[in-house]
C-alpha positions in Angstrom: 42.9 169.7 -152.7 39.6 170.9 -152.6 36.2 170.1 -154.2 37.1 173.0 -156.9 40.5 171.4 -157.3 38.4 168.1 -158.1 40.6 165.9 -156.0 39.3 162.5 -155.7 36.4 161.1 -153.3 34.9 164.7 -153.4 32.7 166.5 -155.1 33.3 169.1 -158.0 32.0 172.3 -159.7 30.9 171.7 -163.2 31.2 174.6 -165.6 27.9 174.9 -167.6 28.2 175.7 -171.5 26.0 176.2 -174.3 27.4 175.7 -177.5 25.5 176.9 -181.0 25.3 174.7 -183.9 24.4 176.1 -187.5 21.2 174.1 -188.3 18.9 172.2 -186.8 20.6 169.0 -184.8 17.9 165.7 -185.5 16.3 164.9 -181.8 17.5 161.9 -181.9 21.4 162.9 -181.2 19.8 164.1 -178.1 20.7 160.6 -176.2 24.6 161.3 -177.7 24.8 164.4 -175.2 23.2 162.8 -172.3 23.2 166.0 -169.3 22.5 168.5 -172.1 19.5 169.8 -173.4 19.0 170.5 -176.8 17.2 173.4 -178.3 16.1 174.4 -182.2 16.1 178.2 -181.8 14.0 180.0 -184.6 17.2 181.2 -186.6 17.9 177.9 -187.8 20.7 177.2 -185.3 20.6 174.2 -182.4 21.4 175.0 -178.9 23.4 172.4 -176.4 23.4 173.5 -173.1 25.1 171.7 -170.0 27.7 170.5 -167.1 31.2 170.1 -168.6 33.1 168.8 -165.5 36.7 169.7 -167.2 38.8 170.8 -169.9 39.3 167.3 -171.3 36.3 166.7 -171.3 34.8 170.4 -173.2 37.3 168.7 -175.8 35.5 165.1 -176.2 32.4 166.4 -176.5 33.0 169.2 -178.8 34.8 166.5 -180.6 31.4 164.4 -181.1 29.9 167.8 -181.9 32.7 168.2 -185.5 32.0 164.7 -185.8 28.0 165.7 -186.9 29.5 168.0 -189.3 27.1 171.0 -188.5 29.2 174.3 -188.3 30.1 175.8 -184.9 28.8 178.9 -183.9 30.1 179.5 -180.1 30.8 177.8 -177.3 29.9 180.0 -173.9 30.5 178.8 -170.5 27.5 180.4 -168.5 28.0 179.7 -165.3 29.3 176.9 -162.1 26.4 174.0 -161.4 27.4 171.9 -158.3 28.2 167.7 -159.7 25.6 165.5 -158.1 28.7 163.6 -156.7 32.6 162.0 -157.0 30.7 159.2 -159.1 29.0 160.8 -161.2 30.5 163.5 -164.2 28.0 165.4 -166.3 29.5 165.9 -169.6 32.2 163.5 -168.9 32.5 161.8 -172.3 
């Protein structure tokens, strides 16, 4: 396996999202979605952008995202950010 395939010991790709919330998420949710920034664009939606190492793990976090109870607007995957290492998962809830 490769580092794309994520096999273990080596280092992987993480897909970077940004997922749009109706309303304005309170700051301090921030520290719930550690490796994401958060953003109150002026239409009254929040942005959450960051690395989502897999699949599994887009699910947990946009399960902590229904659990807030603000509508979803979109989730986008914008782009490939290298993972700072095998130990450590961005977005890995």
């Amino acid at each position: 396996m490769n580092a794309a395939d994520g096999s273990a010991g080596e280092r992987r790709e993480a897909d970077v999202y940004a997922i749009r919330l109706q309303g304005h998420l309170d700051r301090r949710w921030a520290g719930s979605f550690e490796g994401f920034s958060l953003t109150h664009e002026g239409d009254g939606t929040t942005t959450l952008q960051g690395p989502v190492i897999d699949q599994a793990a887009l699910h947990g976090f946009l399960r902590k995202v229904r659990d807030l109870g603000l509508p979803l607007i979109a989730v986008t995957r914008i782009g490939h950010r290298p993972a700072t290492g095998p130990d450590v998962e961005p977005g890995h809830f």
